[in-house]
PDB file of N, CA, C and O in Angstrom:
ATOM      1  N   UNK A   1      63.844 129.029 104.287  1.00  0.00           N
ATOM      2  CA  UNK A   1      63.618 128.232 103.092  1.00  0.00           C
ATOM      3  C   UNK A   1      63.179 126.833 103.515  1.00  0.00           C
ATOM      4  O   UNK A   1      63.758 126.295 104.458  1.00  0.00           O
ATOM      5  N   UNK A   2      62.017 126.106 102.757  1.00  0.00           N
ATOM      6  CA  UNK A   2      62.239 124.969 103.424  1.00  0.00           C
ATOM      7  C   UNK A   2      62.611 124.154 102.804  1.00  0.00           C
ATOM      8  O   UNK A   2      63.035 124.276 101.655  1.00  0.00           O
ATOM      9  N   UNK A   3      62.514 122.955 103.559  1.00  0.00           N
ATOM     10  CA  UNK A   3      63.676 121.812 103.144  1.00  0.00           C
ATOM     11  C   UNK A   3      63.459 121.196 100.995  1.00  0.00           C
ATOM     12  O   UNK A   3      64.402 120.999 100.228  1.00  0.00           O
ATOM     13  N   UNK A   4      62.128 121.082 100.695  1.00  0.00           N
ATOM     14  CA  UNK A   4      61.844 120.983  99.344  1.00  0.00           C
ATOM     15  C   UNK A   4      62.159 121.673  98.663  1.00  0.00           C
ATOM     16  O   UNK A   4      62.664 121.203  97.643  1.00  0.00           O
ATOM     17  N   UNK A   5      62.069 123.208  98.781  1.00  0.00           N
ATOM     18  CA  UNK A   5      62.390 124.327  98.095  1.00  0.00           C
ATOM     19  C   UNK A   5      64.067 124.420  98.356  1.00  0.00           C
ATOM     20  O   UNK A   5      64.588 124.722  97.282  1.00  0.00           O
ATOM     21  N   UNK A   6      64.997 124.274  99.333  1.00  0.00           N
ATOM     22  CA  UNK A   6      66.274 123.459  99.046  1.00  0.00           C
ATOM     23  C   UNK A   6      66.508 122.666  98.541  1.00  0.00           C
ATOM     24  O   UNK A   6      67.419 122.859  97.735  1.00  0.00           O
ATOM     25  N   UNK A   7      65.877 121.099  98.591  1.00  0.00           N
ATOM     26  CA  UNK A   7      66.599 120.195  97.755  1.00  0.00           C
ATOM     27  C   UNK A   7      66.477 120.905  95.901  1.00  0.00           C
ATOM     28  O   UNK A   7      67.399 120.820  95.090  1.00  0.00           O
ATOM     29  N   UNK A   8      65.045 121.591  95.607  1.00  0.00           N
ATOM     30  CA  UNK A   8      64.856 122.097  94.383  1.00  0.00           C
ATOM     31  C   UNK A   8      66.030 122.596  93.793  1.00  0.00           C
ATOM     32  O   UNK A   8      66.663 122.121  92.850  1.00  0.00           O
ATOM     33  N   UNK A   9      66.288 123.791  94.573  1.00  0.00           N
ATOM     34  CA  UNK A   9      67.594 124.383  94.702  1.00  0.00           C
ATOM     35  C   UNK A   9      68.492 123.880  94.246  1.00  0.00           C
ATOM     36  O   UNK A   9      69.045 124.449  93.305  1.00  0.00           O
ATOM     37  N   UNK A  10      68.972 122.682  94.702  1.00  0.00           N
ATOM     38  CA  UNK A  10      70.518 122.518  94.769  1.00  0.00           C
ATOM     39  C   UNK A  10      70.372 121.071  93.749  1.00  0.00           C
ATOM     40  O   UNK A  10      71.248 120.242  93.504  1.00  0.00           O
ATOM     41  N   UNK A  11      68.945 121.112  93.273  1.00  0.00           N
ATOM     42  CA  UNK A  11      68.689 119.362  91.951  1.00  0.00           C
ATOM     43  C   UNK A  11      69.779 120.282  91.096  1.00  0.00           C
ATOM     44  O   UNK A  11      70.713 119.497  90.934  1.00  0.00           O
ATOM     45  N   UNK A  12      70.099 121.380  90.547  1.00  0.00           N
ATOM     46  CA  UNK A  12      70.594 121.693  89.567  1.00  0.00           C
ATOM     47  C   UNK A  12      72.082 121.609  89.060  1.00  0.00           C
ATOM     48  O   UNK A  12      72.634 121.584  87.960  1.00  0.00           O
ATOM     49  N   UNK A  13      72.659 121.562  91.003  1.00  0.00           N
ATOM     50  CA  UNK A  13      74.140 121.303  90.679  1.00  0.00           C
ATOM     51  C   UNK A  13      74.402 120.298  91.426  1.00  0.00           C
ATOM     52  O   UNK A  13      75.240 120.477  92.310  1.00  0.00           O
ATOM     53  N   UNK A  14      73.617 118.635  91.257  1.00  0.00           N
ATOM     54  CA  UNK A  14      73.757 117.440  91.150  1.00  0.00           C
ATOM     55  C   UNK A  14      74.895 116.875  90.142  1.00  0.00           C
ATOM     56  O   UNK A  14      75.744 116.056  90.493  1.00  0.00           O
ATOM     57  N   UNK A  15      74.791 117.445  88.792  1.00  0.00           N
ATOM     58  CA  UNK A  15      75.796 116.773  87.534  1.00  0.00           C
ATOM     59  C   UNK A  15      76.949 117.345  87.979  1.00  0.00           C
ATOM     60  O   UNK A  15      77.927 116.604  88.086  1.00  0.00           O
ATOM     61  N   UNK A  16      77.081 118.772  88.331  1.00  0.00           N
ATOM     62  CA  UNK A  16      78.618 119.062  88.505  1.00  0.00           C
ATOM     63  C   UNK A  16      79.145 118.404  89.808  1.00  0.00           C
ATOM     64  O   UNK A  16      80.309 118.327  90.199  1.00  0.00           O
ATOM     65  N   UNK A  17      78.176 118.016  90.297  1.00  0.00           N
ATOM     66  CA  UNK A  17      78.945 117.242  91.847  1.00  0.00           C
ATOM     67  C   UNK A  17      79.468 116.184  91.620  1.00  0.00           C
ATOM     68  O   UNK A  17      80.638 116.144  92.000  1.00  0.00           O
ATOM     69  N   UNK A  18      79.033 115.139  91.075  1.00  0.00           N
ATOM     70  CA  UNK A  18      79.012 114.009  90.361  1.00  0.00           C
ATOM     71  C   UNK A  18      79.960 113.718  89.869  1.00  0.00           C
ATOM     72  O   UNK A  18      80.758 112.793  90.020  1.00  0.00           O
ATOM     73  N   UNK A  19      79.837 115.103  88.812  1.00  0.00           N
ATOM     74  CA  UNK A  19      81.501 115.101  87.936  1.00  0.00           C
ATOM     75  C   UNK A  19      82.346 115.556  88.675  1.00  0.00           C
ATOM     76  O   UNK A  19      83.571 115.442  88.626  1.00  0.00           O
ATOM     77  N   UNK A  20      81.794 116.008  89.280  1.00  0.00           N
ATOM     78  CA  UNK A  20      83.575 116.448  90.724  1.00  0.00           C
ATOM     79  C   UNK A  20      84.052 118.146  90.155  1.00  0.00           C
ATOM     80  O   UNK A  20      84.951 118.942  90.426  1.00  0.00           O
ATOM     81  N   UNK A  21      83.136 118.113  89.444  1.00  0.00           N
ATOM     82  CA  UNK A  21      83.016 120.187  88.954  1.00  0.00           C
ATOM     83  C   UNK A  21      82.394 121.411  89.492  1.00  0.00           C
ATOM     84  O   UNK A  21      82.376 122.579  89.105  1.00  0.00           O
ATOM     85  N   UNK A  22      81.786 120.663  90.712  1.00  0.00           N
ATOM     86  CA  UNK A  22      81.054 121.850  91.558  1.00  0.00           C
ATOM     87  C   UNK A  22      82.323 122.496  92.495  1.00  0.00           C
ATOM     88  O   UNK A  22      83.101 121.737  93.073  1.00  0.00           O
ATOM     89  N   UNK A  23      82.437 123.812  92.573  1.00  0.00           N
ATOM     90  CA  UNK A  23      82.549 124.566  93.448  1.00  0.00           C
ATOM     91  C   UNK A  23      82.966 124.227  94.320  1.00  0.00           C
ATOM     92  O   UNK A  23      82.104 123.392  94.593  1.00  0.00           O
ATOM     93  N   UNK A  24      84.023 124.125  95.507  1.00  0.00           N
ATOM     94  CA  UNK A  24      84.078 123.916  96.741  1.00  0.00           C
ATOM     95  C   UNK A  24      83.110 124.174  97.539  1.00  0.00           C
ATOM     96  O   UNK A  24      82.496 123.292  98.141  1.00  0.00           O
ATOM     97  N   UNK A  25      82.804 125.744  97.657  1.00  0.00           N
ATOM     98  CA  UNK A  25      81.718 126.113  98.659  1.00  0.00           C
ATOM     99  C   UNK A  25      80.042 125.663  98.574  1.00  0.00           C
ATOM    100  O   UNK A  25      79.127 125.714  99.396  1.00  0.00           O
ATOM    101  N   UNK A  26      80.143 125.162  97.036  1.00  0.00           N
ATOM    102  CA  UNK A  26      78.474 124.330  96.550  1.00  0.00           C
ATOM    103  C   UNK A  26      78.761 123.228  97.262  1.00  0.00           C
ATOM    104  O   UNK A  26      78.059 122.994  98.246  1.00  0.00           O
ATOM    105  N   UNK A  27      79.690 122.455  96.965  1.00  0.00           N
ATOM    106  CA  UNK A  27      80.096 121.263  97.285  1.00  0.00           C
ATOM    107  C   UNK A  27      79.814 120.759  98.721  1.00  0.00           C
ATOM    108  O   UNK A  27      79.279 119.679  98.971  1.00  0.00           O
ATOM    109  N   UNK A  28      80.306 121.815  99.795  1.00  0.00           N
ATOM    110  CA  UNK A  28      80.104 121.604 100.921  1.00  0.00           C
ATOM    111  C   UNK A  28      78.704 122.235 101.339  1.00  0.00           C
ATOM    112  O   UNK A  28      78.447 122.387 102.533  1.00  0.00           O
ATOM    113  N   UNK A  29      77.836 122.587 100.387  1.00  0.00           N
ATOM    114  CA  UNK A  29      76.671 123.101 101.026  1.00  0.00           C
ATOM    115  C   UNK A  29      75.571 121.995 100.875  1.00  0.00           C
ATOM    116  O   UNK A  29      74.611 121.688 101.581  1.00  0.00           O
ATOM    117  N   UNK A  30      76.170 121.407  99.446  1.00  0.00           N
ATOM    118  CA  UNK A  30      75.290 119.721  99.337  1.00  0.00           C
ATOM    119  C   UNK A  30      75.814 118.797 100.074  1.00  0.00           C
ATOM    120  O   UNK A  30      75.059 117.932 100.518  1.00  0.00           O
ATOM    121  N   UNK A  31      76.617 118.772 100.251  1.00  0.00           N
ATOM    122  CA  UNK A  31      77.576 117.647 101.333  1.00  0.00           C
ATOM    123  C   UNK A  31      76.021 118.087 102.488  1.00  0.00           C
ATOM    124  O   UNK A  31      74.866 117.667 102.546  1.00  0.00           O
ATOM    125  N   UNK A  32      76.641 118.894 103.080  1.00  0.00           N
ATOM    126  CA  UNK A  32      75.871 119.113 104.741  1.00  0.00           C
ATOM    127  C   UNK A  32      74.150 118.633 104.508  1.00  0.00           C
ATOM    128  O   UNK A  32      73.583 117.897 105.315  1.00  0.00           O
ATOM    129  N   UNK A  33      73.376 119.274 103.094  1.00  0.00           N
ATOM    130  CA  UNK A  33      71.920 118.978 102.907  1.00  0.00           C
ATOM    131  C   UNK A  33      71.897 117.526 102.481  1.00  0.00           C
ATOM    132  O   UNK A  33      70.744 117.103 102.568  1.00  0.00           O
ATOM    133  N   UNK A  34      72.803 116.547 102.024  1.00  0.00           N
ATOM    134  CA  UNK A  34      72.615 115.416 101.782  1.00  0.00           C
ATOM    135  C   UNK A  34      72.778 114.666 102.928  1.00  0.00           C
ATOM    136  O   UNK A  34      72.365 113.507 102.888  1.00  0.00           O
ATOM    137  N   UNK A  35      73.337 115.111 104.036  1.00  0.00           N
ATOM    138  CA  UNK A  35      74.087 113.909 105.111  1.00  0.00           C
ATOM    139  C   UNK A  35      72.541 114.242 105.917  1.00  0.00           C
ATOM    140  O   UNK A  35      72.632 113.979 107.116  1.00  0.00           O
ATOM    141  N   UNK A  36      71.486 114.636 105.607  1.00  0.00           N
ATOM    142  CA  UNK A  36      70.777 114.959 106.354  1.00  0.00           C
ATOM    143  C   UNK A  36      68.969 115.120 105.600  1.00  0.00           C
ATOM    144  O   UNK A  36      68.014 115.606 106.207  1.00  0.00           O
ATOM    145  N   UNK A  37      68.945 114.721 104.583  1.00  0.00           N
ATOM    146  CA  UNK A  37      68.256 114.521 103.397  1.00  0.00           C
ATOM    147  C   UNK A  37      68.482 113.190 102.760  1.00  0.00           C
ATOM    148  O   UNK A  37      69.321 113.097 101.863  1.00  0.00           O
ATOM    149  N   UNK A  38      67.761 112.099 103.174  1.00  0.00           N
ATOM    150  CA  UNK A  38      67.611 110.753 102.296  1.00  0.00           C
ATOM    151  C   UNK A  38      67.417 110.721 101.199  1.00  0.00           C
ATOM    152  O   UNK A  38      68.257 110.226 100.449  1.00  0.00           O
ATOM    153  N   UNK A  39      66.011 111.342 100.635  1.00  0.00           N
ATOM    154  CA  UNK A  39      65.831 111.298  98.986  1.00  0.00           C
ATOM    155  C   UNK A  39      66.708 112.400  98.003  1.00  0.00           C
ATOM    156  O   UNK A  39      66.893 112.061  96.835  1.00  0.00           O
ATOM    157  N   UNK A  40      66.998 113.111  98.256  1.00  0.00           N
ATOM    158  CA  UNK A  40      68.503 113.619  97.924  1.00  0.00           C
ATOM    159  C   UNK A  40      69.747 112.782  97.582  1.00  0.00           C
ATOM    160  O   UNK A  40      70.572 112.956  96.685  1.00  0.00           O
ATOM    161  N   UNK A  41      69.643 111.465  98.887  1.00  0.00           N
ATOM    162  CA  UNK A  41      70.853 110.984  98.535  1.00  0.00           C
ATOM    163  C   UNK A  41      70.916 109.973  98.035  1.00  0.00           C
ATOM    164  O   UNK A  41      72.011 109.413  97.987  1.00  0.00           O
ATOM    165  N   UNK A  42      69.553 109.255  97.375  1.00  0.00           N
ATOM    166  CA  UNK A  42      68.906 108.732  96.837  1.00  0.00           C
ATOM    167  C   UNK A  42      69.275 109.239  95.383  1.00  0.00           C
ATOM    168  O   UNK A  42      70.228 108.679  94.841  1.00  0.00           O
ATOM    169  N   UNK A  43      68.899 109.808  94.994  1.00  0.00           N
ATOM    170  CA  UNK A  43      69.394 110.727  93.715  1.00  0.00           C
ATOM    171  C   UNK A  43      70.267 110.795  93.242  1.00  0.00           C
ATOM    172  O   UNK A  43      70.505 110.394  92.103  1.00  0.00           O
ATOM    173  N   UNK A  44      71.238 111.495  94.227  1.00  0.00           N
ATOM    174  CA  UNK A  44      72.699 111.841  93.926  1.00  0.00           C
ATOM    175  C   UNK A  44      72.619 110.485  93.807  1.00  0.00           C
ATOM    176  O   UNK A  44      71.973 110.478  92.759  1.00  0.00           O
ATOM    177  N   UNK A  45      72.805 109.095  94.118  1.00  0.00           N
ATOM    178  CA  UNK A  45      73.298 108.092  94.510  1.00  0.00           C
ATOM    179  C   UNK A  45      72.928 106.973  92.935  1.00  0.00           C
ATOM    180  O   UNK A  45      73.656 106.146  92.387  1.00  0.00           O
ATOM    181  N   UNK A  46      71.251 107.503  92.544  1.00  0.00           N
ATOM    182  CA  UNK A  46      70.978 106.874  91.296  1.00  0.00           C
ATOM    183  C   UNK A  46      71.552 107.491  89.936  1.00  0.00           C
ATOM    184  O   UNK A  46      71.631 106.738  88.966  1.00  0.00           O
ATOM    185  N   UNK A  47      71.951 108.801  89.820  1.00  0.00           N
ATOM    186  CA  UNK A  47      72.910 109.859  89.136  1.00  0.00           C
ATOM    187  C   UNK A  47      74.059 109.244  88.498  1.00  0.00           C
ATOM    188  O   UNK A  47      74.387 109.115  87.318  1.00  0.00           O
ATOM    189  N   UNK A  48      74.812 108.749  90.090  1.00  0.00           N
ATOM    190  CA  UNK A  48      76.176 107.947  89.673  1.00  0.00           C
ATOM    191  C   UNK A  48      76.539 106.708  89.061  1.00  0.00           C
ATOM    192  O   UNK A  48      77.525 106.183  88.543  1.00  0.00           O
ATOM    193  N   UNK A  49      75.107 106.399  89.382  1.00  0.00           N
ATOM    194  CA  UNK A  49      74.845 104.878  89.112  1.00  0.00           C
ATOM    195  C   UNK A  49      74.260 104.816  87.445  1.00  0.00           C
ATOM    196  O   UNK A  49      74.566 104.015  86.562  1.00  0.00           O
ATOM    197  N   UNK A  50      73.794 105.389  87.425  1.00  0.00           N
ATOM    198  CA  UNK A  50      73.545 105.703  86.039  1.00  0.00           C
ATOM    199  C   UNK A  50      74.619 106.565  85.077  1.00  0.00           C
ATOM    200  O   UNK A  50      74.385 106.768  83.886  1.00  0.00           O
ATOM    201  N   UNK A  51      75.854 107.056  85.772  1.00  0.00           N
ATOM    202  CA  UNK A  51      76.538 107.449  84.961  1.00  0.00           C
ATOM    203  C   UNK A  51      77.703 107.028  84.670  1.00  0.00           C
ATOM    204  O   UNK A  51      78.444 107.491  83.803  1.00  0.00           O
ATOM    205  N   UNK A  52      77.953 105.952  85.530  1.00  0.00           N
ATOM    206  CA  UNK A  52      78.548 104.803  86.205  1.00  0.00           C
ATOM    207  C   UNK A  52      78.442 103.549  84.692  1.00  0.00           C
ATOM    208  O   UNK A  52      79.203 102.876  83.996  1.00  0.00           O
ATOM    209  N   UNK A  53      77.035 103.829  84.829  1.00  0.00           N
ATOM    210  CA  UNK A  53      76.601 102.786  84.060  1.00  0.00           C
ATOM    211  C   UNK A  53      76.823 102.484  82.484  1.00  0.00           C
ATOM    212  O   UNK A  53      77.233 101.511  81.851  1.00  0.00           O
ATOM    213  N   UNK A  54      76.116 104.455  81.977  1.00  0.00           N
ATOM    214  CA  UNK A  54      76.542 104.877  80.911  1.00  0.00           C
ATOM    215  C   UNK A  54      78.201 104.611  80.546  1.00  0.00           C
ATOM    216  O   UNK A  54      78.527 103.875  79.615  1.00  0.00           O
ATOM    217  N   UNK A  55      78.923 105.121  81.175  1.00  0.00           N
ATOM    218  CA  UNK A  55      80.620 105.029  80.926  1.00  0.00           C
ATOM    219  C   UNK A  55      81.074 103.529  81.005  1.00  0.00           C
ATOM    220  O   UNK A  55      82.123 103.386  80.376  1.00  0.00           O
ATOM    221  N   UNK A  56      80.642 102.414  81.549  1.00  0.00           N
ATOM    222  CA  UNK A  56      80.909 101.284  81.360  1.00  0.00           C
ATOM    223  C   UNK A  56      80.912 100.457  80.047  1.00  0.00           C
ATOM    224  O   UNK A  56      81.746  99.667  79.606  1.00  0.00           O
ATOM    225  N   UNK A  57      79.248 101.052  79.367  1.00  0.00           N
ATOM    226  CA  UNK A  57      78.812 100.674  78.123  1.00  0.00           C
ATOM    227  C   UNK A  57      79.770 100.307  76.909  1.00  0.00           C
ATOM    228  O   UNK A  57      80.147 101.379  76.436  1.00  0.00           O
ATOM    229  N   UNK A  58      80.237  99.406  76.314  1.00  0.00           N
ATOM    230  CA  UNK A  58      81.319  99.178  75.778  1.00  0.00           C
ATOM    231  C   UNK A  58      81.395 100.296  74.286  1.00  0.00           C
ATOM    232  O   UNK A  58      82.072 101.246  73.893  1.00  0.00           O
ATOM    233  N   UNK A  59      79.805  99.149  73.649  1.00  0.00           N
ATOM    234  CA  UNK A  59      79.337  99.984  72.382  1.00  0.00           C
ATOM    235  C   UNK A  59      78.584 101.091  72.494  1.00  0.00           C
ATOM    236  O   UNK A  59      77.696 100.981  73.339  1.00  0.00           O
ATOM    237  N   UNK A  60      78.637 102.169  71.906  1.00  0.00           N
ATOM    238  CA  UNK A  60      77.498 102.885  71.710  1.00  0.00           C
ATOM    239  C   UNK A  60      76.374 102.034  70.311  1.00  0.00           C
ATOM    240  O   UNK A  60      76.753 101.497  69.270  1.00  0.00           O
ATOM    241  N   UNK A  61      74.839 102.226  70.890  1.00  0.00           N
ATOM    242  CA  UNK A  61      73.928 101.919  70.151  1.00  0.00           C
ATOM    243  C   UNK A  61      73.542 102.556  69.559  1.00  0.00           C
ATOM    244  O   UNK A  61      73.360 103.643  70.108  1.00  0.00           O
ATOM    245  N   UNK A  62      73.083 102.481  67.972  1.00  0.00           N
ATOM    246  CA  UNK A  62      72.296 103.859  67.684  1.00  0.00           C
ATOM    247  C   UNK A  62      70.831 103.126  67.791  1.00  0.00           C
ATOM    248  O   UNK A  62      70.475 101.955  67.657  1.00  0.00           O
ATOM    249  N   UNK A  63      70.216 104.226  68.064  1.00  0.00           N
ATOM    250  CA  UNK A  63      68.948 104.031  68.449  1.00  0.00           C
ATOM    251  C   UNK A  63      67.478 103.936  66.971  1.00  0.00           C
ATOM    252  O   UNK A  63      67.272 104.893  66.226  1.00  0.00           O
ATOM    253  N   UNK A  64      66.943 103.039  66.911  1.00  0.00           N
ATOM    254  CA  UNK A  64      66.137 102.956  65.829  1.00  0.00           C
ATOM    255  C   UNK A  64      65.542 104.309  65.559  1.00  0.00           C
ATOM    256  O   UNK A  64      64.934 104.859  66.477  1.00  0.00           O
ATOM    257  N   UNK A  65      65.634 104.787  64.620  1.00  0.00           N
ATOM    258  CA  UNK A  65      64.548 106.127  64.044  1.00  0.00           C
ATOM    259  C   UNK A  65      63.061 106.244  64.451  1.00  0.00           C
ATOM    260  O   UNK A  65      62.539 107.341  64.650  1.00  0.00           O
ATOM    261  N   UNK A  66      62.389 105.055  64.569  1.00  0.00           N
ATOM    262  CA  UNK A  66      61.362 105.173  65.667  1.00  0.00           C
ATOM    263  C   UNK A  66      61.043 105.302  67.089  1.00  0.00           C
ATOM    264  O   UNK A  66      60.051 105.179  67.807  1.00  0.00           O
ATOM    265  N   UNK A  67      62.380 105.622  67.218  1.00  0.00           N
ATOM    266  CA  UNK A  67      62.208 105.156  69.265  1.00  0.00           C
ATOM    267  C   UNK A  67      62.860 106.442  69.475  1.00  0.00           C
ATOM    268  O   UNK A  67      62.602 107.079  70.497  1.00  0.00           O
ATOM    269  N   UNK A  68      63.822 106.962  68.457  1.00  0.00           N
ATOM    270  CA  UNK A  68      64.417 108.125  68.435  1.00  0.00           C
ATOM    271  C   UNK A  68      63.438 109.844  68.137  1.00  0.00           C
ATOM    272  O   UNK A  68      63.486 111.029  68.467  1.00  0.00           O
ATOM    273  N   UNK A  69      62.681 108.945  67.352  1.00  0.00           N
ATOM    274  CA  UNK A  69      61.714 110.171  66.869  1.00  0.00           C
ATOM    275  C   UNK A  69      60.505 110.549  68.419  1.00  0.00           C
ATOM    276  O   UNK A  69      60.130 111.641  68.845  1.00  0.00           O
ATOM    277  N   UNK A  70      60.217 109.277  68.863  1.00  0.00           N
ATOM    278  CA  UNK A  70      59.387 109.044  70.576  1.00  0.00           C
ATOM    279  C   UNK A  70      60.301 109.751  71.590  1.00  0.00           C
ATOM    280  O   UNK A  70      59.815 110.364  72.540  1.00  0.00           O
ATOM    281  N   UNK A  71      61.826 109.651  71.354  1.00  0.00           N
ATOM    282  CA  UNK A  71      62.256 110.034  72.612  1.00  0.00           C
ATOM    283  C   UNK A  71      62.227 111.741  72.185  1.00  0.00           C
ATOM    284  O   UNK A  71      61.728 112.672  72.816  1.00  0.00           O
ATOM    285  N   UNK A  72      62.730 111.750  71.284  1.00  0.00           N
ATOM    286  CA  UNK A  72      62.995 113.340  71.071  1.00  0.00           C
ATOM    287  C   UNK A  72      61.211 114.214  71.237  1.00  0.00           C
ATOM    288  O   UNK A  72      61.049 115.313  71.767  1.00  0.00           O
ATOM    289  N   UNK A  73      60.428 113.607  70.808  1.00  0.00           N
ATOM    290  CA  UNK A  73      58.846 114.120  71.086  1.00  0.00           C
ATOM    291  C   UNK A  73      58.828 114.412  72.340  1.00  0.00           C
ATOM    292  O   UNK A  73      58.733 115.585  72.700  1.00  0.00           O
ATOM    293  N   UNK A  74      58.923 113.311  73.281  1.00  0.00           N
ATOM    294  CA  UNK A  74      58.693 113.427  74.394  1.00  0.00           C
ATOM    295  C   UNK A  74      59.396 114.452  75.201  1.00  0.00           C
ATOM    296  O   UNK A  74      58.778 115.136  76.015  1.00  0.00           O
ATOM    297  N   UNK A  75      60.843 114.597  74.974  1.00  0.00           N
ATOM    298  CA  UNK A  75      61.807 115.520  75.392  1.00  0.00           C
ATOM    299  C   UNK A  75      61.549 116.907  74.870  1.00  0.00           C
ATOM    300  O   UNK A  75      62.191 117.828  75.373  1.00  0.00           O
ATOM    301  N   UNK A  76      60.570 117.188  73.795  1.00  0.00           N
ATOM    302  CA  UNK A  76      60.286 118.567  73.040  1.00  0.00           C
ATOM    303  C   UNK A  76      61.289 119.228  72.478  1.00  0.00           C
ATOM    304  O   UNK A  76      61.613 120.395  72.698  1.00  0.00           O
ATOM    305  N   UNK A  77      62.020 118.088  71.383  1.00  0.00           N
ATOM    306  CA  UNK A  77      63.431 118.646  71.211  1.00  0.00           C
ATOM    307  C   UNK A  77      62.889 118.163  69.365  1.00  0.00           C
ATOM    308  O   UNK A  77      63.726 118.025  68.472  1.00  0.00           O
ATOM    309  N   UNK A  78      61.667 118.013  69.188  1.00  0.00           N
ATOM    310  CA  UNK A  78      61.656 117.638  67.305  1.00  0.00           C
ATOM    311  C   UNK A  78      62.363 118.664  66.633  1.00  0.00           C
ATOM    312  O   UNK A  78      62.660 118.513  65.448  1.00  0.00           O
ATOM    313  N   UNK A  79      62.704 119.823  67.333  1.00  0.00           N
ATOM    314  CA  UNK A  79      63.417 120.761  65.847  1.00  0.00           C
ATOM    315  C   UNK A  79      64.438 120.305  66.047  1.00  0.00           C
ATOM    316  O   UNK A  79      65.263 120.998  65.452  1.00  0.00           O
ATOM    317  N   UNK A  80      65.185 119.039  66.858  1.00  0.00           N
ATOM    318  CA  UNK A  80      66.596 118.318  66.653  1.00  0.00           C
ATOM    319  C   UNK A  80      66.558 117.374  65.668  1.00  0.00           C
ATOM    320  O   UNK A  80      67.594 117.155  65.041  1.00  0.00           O
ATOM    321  N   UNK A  81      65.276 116.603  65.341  1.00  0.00           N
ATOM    322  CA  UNK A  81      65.029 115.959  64.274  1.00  0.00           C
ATOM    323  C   UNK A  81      64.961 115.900  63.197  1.00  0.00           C
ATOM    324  O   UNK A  81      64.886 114.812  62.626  1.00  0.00           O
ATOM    325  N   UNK A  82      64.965 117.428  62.349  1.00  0.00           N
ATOM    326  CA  UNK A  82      65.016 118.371  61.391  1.00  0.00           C
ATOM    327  C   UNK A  82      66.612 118.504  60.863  1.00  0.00           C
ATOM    328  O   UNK A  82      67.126 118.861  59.803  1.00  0.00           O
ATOM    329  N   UNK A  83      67.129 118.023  62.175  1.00  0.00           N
ATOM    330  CA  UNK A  83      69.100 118.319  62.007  1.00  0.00           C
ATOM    331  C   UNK A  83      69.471 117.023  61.892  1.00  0.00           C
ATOM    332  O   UNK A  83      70.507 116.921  61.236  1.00  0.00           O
ATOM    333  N   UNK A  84      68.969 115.843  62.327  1.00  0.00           N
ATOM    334  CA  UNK A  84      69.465 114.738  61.876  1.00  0.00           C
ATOM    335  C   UNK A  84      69.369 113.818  60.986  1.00  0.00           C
ATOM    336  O   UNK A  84      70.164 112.879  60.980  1.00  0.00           O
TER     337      UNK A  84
END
């Protein structure tokens, strides 16, 4: 396998690592590809930091109906827009 088609691999159980919900045996299989993979740990590293960041946030904002209607477009999620 090579090394891209691994990190691909293992982008998916980034959030449960994070959250400390991965697997032991995942756990130690990203452990070993990160201590040895920079932009990986780069990732993992902006992940936390951003979730870090999120959980600090005192208020939640609601987001203007125009910026909301842009994000959800962009994300291809408008039949969520239909529900709100």
């Amino acid at each position: 396998m090579t090394t891209d088609q691994h990190c691909k691999d293992l982008l998916g159980t980034l959030s449960d690592y994070v959250d400390g919900t991965l697997k032991q045996e995942l756990c130690a299989e990203l452990e070993k590809h990160l201590a040895g993979c920079n932009n990986c740990r780069i990732v993992v590293n902006t992940l936390r930091k951003t979730v870090e960041l999120y959980r600090e946030s005192s208020e939640p904002e609601d987001l203007p109906e125009e910026i909301r209607q842009r994000l959800y477009f962009r994300l291809d999620l408008e039949d969520f827009l239909k529900d709100s």
